[in-house]
MISEKE-792036 format. One record per residue: y, z, x of N, C-alpha, C, O in turn; residue in three letters; residue number from 0. Coordinates in steps of 0.001 Angstrom, whole numbers. Layout:
<nodes>
Y,Z,X,Y,Z,X,Y,Z,X,Y,Z,X,ala,NUM $
...
</nodes>
This chain:
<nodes>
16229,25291,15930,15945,23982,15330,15475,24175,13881,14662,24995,13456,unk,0 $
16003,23459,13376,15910,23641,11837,14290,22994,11454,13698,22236,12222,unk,1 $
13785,23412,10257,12290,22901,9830,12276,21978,9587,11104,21661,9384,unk,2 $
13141,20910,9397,13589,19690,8827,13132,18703,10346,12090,18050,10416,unk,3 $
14103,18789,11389,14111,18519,12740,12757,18898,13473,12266,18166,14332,unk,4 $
12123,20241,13021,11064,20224,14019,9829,19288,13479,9028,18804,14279,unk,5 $
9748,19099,12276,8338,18311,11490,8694,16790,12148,7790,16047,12529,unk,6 $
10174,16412,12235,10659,14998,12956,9870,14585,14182,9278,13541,14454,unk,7 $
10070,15909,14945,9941,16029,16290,8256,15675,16526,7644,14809,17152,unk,8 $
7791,17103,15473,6226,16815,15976,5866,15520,15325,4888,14997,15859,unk,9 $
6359,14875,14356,5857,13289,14028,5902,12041,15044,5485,10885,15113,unk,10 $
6748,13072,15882,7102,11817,17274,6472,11970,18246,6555,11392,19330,unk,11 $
5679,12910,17843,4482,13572,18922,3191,12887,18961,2351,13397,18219,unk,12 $
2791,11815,19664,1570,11340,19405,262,12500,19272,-353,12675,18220,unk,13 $
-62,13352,20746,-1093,14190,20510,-1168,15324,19184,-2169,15827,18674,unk,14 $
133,15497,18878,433,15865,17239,169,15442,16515,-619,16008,15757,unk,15 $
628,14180,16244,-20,13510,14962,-1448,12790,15100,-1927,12357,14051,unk,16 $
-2053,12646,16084,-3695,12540,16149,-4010,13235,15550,-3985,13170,14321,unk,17 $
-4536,14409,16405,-4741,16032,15534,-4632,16213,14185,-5668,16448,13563,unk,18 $
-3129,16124,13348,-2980,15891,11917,-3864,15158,11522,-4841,15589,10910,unk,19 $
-3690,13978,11788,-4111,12765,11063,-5588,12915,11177,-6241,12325,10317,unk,20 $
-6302,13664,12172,-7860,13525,12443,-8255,14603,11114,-9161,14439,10296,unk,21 $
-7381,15616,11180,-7744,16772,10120,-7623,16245,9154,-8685,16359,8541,unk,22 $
-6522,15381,8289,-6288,15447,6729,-6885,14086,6428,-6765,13796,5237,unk,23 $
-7541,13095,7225,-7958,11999,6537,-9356,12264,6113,-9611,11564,5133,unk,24 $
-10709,13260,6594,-11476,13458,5124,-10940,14086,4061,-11426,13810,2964,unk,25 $
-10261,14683,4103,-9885,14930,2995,-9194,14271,1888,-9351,14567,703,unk,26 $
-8380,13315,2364,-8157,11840,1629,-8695,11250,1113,-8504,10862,-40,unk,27 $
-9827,10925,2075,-11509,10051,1822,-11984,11064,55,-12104,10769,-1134,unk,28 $
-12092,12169,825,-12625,12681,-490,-12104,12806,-1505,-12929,12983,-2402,unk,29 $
-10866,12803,-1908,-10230,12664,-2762,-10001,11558,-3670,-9986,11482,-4899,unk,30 $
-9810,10636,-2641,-9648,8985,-2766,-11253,8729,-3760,-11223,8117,-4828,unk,31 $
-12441,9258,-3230,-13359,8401,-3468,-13875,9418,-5394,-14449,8931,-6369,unk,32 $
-13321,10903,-5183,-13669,11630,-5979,-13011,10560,-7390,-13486,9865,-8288,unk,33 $
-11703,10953,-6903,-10540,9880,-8222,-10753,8596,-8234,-9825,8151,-8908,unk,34 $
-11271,7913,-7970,-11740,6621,-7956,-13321,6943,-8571,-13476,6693,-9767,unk,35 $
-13673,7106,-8342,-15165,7333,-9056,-14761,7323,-10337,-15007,6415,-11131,unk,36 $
-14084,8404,-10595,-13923,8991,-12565,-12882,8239,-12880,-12663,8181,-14090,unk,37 $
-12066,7559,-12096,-11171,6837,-12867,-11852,5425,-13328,-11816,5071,-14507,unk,38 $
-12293,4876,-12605,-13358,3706,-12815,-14359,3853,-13862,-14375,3106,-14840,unk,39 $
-15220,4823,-13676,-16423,5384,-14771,-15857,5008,-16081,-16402,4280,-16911,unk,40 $
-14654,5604,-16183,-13917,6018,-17513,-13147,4870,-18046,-13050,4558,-19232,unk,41 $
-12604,4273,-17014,-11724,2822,-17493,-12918,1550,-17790,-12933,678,-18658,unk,42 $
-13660,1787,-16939,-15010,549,-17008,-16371,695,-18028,-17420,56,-18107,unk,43 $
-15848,1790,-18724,-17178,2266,-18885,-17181,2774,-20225,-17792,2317,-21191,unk,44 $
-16327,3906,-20166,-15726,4779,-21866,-14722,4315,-22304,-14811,4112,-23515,unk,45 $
-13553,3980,-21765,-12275,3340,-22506,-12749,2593,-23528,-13798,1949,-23510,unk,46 $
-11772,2702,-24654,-11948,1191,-25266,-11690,266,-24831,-11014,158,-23808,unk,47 $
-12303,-959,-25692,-11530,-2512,-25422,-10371,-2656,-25961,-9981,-1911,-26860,unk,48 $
-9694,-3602,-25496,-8140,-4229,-26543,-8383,-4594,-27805,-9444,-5192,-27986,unk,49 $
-7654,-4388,-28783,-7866,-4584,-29840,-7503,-6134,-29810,-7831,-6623,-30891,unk,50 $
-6754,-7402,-28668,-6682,-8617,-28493,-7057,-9151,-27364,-7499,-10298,-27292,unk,51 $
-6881,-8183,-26135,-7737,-8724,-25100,-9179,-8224,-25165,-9329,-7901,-23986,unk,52 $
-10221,-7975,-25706,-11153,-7273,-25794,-11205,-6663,-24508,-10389,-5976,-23893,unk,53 $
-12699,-7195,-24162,-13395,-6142,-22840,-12354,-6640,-21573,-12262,-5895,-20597,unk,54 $
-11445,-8124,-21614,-10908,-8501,-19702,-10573,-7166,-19639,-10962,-6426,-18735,unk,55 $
-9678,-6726,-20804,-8960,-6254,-20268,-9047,-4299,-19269,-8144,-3532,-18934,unk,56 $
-10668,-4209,-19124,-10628,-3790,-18318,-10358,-3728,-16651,-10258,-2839,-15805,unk,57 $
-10293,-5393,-16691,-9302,-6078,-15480,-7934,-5265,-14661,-7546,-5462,-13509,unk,58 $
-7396,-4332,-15658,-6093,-3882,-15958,-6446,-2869,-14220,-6041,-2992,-13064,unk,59 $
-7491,-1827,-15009,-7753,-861,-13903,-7911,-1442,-12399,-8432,-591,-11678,unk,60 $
-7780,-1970,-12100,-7964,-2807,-10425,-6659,-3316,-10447,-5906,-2897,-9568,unk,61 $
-6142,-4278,-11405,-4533,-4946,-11209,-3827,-4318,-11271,-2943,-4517,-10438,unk,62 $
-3626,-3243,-12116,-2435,-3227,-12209,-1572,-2185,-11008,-485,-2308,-10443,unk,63 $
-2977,-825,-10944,-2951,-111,-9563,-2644,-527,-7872,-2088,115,-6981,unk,64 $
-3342,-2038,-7888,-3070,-2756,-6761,-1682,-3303,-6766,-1075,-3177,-5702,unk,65 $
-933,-4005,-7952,373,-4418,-7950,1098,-2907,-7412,1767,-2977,-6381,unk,66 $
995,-1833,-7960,1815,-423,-8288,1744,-670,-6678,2727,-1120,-6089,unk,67 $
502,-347,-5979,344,-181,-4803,950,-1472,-3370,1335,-1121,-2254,unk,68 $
866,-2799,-3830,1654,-3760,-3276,3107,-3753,-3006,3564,-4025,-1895,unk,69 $
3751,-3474,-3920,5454,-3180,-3497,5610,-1522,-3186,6763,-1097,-3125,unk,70 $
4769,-803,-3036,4851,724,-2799,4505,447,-1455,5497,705,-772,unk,71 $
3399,-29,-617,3247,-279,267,4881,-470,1180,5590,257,1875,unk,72 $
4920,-1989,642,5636,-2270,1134,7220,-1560,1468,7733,-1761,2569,unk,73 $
7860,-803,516,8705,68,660,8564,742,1911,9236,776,2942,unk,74 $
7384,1324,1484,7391,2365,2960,7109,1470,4453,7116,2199,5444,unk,75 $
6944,468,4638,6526,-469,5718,7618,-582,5622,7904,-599,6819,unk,76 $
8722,-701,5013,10121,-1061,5534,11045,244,5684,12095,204,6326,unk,77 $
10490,1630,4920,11084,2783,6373,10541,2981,7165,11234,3175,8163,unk,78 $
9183,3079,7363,8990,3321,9040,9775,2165,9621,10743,2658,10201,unk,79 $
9787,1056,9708,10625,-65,10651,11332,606,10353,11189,1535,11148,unk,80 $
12346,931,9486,13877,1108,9655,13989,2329,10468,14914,2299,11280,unk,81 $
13102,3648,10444,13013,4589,11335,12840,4552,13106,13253,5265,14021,unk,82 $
11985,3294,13009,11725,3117,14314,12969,2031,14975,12942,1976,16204,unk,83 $
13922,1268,14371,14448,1029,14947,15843,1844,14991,16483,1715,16035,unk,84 $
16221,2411,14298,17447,3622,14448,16733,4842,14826,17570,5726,14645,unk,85 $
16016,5205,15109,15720,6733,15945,14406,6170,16753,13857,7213,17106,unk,86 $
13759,5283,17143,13264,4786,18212,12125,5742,18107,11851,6345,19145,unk,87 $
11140,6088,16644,9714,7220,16972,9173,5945,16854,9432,4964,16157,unk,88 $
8110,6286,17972,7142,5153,18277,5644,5227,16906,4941,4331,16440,unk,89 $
5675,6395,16713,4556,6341,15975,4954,6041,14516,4013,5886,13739,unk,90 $
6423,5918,13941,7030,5115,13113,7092,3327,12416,7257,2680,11382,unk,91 $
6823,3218,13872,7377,1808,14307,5119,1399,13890,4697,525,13133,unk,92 $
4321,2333,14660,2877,2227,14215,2246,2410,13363,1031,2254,13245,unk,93 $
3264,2895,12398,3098,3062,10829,3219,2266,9917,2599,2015,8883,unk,94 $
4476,1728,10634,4905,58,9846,4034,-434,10162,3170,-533,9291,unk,95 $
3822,-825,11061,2574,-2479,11392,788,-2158,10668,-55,-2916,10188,unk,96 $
832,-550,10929,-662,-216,9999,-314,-476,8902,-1259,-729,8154,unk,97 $
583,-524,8493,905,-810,6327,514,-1847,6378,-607,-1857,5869,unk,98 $
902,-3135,6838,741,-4345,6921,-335,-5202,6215,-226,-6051,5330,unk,99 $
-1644,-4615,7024,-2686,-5210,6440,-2764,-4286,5042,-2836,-4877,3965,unk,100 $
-2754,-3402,5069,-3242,-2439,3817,-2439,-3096,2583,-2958,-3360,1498,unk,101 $
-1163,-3306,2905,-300,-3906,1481,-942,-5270,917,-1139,-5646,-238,unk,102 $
-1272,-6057,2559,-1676,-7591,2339,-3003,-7642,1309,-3222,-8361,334,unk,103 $
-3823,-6539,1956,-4986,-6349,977,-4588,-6190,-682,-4650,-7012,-1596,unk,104 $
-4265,-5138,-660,-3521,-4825,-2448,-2855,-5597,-3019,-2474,-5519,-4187,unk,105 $
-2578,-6690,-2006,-1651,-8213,-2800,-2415,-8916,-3363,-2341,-9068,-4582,unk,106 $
-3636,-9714,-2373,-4326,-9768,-2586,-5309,-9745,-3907,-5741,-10632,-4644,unk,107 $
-5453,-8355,-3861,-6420,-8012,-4891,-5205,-8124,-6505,-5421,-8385,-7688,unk,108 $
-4144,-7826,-5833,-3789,-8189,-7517,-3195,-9209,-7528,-2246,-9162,-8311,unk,109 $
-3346,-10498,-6820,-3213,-11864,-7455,-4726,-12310,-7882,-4866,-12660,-9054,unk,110 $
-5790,-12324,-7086,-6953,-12274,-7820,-7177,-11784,-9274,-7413,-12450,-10282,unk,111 $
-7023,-10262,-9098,-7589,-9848,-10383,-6422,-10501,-11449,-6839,-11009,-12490,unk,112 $
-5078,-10481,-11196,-4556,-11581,-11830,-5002,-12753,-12393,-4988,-12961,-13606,unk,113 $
-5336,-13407,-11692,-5716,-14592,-11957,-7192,-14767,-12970,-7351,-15685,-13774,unk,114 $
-8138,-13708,-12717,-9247,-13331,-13404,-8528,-13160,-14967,-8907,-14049,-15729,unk,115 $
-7667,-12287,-15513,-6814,-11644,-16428,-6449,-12996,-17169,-6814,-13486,-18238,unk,116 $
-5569,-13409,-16156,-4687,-14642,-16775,-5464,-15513,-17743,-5118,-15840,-18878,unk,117 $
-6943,-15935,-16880,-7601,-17378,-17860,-8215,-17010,-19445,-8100,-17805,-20378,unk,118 $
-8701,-16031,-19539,-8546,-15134,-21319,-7412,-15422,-21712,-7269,-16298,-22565,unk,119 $
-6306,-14725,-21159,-5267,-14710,-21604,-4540,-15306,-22207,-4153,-15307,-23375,unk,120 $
-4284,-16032,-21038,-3220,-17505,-21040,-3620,-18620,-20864,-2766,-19470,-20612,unk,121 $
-4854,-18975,-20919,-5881,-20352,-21253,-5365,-20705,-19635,-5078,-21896,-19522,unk,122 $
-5143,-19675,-18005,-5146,-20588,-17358,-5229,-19597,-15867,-4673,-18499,-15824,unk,123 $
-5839,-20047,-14935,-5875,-18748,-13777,-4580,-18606,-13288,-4125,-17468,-13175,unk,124 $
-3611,-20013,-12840,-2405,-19692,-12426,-1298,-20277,-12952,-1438,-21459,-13267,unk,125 $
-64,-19698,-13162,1305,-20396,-13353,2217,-20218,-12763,2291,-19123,-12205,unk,126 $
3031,-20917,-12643,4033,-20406,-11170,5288,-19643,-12510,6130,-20338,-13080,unk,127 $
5148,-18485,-12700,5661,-17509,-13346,6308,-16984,-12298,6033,-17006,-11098,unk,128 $
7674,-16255,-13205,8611,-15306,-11860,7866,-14128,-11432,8037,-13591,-10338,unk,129 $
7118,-13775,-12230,6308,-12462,-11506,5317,-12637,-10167,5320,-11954,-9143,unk,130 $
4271,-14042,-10592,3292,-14182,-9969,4047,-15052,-8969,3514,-15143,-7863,unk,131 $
4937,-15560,-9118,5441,-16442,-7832,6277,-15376,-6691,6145,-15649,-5498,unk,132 $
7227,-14034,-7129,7369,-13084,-6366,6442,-12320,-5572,6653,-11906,-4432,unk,133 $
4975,-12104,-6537,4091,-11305,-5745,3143,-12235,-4933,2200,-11586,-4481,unk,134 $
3100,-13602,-4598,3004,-14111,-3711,3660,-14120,-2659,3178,-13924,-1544,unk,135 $
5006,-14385,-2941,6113,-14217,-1997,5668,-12702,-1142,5861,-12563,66,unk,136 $
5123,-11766,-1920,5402,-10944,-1246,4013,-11149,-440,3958,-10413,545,unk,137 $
3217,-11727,-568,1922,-11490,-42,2018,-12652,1428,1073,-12608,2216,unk,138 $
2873,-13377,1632,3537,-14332,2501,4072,-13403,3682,3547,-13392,4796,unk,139 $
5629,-12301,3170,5926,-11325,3573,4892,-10575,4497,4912,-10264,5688,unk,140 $
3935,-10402,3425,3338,-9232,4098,2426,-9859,5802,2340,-9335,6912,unk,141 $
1937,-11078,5277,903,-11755,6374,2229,-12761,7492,1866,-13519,8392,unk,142 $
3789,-12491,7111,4282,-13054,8181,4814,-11742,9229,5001,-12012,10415,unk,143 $
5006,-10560,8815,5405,-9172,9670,3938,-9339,10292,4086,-9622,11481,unk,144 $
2607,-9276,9963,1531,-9373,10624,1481,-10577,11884,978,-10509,13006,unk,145 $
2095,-11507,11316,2226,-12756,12574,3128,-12656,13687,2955,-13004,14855,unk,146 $
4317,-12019,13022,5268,-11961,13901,4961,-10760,15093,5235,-10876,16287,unk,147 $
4441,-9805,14562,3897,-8713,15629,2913,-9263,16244,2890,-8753,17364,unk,148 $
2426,-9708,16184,1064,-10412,16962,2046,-11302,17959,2007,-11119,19176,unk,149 $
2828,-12167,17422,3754,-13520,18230,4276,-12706,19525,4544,-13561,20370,unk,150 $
4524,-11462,20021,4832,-11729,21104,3867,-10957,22202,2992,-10156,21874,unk,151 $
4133,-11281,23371,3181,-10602,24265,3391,-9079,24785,2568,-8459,25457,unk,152 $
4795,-8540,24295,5261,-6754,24524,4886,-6448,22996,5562,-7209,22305,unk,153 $
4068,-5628,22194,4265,-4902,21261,4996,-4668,20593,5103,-4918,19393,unk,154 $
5754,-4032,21426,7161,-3603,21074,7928,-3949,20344,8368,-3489,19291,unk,155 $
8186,-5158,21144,9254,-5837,20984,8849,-6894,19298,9536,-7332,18375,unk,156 $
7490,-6912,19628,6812,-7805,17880,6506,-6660,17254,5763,-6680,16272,unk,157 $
6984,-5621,17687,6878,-4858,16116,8463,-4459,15812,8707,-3902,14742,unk,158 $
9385,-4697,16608,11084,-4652,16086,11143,-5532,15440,11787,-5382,14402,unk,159 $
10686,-6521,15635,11208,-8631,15310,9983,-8075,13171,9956,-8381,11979,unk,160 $
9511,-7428,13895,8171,-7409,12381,9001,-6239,11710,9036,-6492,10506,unk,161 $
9581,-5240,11938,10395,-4140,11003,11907,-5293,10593,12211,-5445,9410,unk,162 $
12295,-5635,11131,13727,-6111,10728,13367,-7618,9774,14186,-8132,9012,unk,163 $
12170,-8072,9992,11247,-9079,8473,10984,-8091,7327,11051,-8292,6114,unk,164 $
10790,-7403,7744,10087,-6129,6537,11591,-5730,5996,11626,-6244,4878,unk,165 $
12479,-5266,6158,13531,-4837,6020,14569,-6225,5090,15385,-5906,4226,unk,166 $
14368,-7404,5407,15104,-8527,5166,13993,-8588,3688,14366,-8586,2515,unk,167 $
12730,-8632,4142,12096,-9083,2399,12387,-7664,1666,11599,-7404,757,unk,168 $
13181,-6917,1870,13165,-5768,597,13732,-6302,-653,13510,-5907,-1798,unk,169 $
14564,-7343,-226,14808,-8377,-1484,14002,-8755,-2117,14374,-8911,-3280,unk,170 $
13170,-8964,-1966,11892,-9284,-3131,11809,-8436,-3887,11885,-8779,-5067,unk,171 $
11613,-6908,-3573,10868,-5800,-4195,11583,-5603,-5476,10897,-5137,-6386,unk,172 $
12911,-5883,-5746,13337,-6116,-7037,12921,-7097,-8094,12794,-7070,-9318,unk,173 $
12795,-7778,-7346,12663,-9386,-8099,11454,-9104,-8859,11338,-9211,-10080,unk,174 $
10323,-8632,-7804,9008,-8239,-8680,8914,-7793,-9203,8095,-8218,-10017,unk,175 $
9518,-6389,-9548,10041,-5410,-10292,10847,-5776,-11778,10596,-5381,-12917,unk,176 $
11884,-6668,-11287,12617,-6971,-12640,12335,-8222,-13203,12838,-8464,-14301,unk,177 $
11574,-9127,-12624,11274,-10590,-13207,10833,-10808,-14561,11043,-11889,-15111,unk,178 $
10274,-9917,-15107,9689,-9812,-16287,10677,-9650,-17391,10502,-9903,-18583,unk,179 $
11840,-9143,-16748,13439,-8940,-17761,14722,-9412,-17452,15733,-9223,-18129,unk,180 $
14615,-10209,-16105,15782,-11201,-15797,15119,-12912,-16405,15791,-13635,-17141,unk,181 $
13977,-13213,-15994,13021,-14546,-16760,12610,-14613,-18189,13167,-13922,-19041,unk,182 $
12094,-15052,-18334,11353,-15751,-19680,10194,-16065,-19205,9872,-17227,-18958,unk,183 $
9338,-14907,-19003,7807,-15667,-18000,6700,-15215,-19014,7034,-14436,-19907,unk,184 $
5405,-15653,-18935,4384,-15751,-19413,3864,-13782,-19059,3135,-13247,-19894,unk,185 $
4234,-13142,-18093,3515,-11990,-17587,4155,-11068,-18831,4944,-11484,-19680,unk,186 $
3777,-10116,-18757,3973,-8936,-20060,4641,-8376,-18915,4398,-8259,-17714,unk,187 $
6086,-7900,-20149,6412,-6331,-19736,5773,-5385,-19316,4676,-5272,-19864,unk,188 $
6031,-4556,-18469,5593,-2949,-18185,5272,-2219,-19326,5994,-2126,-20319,unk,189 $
4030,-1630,-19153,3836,-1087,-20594,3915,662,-19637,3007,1370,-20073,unk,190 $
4484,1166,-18882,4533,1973,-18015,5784,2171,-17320,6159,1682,-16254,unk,191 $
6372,2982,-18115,7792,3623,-17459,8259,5013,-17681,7532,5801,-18285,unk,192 $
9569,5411,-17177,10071,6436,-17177,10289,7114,-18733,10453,8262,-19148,unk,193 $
10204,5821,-19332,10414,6197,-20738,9398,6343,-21746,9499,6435,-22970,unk,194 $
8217,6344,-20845,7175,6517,-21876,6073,5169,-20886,6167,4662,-19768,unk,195 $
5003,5014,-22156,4173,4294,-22181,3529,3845,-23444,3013,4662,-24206,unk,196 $
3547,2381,-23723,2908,1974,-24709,1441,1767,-24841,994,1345,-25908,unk,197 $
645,2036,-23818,-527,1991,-23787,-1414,3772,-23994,-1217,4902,-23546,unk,198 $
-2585,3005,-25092,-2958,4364,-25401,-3706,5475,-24596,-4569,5077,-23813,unk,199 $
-3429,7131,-24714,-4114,7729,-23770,-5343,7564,-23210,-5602,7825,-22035,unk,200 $
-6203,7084,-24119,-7619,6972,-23752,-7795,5558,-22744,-8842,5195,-22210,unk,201 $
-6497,4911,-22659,-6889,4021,-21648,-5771,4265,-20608,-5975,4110,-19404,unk,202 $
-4600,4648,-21110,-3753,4838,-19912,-4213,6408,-18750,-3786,6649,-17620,unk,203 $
-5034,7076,-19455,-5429,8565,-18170,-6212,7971,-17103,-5972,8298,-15941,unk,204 $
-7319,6954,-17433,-7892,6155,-16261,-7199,5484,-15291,-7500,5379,-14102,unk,205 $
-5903,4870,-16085,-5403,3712,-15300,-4893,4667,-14504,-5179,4123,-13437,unk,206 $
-4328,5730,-14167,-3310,6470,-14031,-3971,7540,-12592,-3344,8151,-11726,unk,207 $
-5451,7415,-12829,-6112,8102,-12206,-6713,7264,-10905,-6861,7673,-9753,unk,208 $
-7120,5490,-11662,-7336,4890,-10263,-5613,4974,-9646,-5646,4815,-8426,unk,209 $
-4901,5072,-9898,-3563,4456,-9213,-3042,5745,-8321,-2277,5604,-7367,unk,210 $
-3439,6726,-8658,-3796,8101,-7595,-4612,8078,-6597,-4473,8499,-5448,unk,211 $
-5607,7479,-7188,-7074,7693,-5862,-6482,5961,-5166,-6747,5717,-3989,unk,212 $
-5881,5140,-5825,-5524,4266,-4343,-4127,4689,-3639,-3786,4067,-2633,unk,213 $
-3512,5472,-4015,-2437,6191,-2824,-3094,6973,-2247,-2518,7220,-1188,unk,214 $
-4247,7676,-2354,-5110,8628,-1631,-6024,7584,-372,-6399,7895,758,unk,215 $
-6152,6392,-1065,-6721,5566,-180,-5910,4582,1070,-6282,4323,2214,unk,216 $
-4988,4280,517,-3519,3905,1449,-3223,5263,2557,-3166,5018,3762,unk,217 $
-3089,6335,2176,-3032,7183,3198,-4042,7790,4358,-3699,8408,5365,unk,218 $
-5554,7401,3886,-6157,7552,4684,-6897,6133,5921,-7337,6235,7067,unk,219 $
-6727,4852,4942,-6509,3929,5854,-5705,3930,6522,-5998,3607,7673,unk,220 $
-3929,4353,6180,-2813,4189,6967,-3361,5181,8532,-3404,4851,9717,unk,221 $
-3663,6295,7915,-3567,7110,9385,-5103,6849,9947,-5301,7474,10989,unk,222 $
-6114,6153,9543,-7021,6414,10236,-6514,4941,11665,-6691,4830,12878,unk,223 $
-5935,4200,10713,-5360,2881,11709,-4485,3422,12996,-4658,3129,14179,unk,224 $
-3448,4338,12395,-2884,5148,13275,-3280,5708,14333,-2765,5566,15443,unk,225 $
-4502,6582,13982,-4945,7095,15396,-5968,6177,16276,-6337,6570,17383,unk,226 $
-6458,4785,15664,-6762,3981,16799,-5681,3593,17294,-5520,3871,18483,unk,227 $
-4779,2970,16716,-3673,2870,17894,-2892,3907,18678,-2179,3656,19649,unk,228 $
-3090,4998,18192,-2531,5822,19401,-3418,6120,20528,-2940,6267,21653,unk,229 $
-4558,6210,20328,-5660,6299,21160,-6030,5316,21944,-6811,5621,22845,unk,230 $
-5535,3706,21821,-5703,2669,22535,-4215,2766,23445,-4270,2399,24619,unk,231 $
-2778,3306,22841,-1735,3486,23224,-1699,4355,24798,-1248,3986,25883,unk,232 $
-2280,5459,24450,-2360,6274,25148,-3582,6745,26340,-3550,7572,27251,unk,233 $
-4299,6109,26012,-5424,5845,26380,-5862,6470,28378,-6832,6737,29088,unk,234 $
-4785,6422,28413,-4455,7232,30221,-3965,8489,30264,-3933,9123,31319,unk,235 $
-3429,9089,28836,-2897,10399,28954,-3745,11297,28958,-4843,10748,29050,unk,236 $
-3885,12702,28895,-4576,13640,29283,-5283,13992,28276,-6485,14256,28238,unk,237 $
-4127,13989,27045,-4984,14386,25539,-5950,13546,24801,-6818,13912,24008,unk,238 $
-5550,11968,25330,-6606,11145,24726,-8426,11026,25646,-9581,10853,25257,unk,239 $
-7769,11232,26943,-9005,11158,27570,-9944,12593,26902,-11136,12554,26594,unk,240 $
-9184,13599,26814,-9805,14973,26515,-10398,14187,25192,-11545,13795,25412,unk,241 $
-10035,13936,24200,-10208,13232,23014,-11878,12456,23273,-12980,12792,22841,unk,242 $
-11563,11598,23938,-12688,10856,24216,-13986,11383,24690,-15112,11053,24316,unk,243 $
-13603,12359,25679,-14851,13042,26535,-15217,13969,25612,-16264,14566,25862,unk,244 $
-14410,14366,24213,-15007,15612,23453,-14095,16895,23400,-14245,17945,22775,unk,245 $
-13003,16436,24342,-12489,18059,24642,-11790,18314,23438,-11808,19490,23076,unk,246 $
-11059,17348,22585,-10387,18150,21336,-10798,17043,19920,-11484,16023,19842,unk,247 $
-10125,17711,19078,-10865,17164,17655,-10125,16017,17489,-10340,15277,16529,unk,248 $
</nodes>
């Protein structure tokens, strides 16, 4: 069996991926909270101000990381569904539905801090702009895969009906992405691409650093969610009871 196939295999392994997931999520934590500390300190604290947004625009460090993190989320909530319904790994299919809340949160937080941004800005908290009206959309998305898994009484079966929603809104993830250059909207271009960045080092190394420590934080919420549900899943098997009584880590 090739190394490719066996890492598949043990991912489909619940008492496997407990184990993993029990080992590498302090270490996430710590990471998460290390890079988040100094990225914050430094963006909130030492950065300069805008030379036109003055001080909001330390706003940036919370928004703009949470947007990065809102359609990133979501991507991957729509391969695990797509994994779990063409190769049927159950702990795939529990990966998708743990994204769920975690994306809804990061939507969340960057239509808020949005909206905080906006009234400096644009003399107004909201406009139904193509950007901000997509990343609602997506924040709809995200809290209807949450409903729909809940809607039925097999799991299962509301977390297939919740991957193949997740899979249908991947249409959005462009829209949010390109709205800013198919519209005429009030939101600014990306000052952050493949081609560079127009924002200066002393403020873009912070931004750059919270937007690390919240993928460090997405991964350790994702799996710590994970192993309560495998542990409520399994809950009669041999390894979880051992689990419970102490017998393994």
């Amino acid at each position: 069996m090739s190394r490719a196939k066996r890492i598949f295999h043990q991912f489909g392994s619940p008492p496997w991926l407990f184990r993993f997931a029990g080992w590498l999520i302090p270490w996430l934590w710590l990471v998460c909270i290390a890079l988040g500390a100094w990225g914050l300190w430094w963006g909130l604290l030492i950065a300069p101000p805008d030379y036109l947004q003055g001080e909001s625009v330390r706003i940036m460090y919370l928004h703009v990381p949470s947007a990065w993190m809102s359609y990133s989320i979501y991507l991957l909530m729509a391969i695990f569904g797509f994994c779990a319904l063409v190769w049927h790994v159950r702990a795939a299919e529990i990966m998708a539905m743990a994204s769920a809340p975690i994306g809804a949160a990061f939507t969340l937080v960057t239509l808020v801090t949005g909206s905080l941004w906006g009234r400096p800005t644009w003399g107004t908290y909201w406009v139904w702009d193509a950007r901000l009206t997509s990343e609602l959309v997506l924040l709809f998305l995200y809290l209807g895969v949450m409903g729909l898994h809940s809607a039925f009484d097999e799991p299962r079966k509301g977390a297939r009906a919740a991957a193949l929603l997740s899979l249908v809104g991947l249409v959005n993830i462009p829209i949010i992405h390109y709205s800013v250059v198919w519209w005429n909207t009030l939101h600014q271009p990306g000052s952050v691409g493949v081609d560079g960045s127009s924002i200066h080092p002393s403020m873009l190394w912070p931004l750059l650093i919270v937007a690390l420590a919240a993928k460090f934080y997405y991964g350790a919420n994702l799996l710590s969610r994970t192993r309560v549900r495998l542990l409520e899943e399994n809950r009669h098997r041999r390894w979880a009871r051992a689990w419970v009584t102490g017998g393994i880590d």
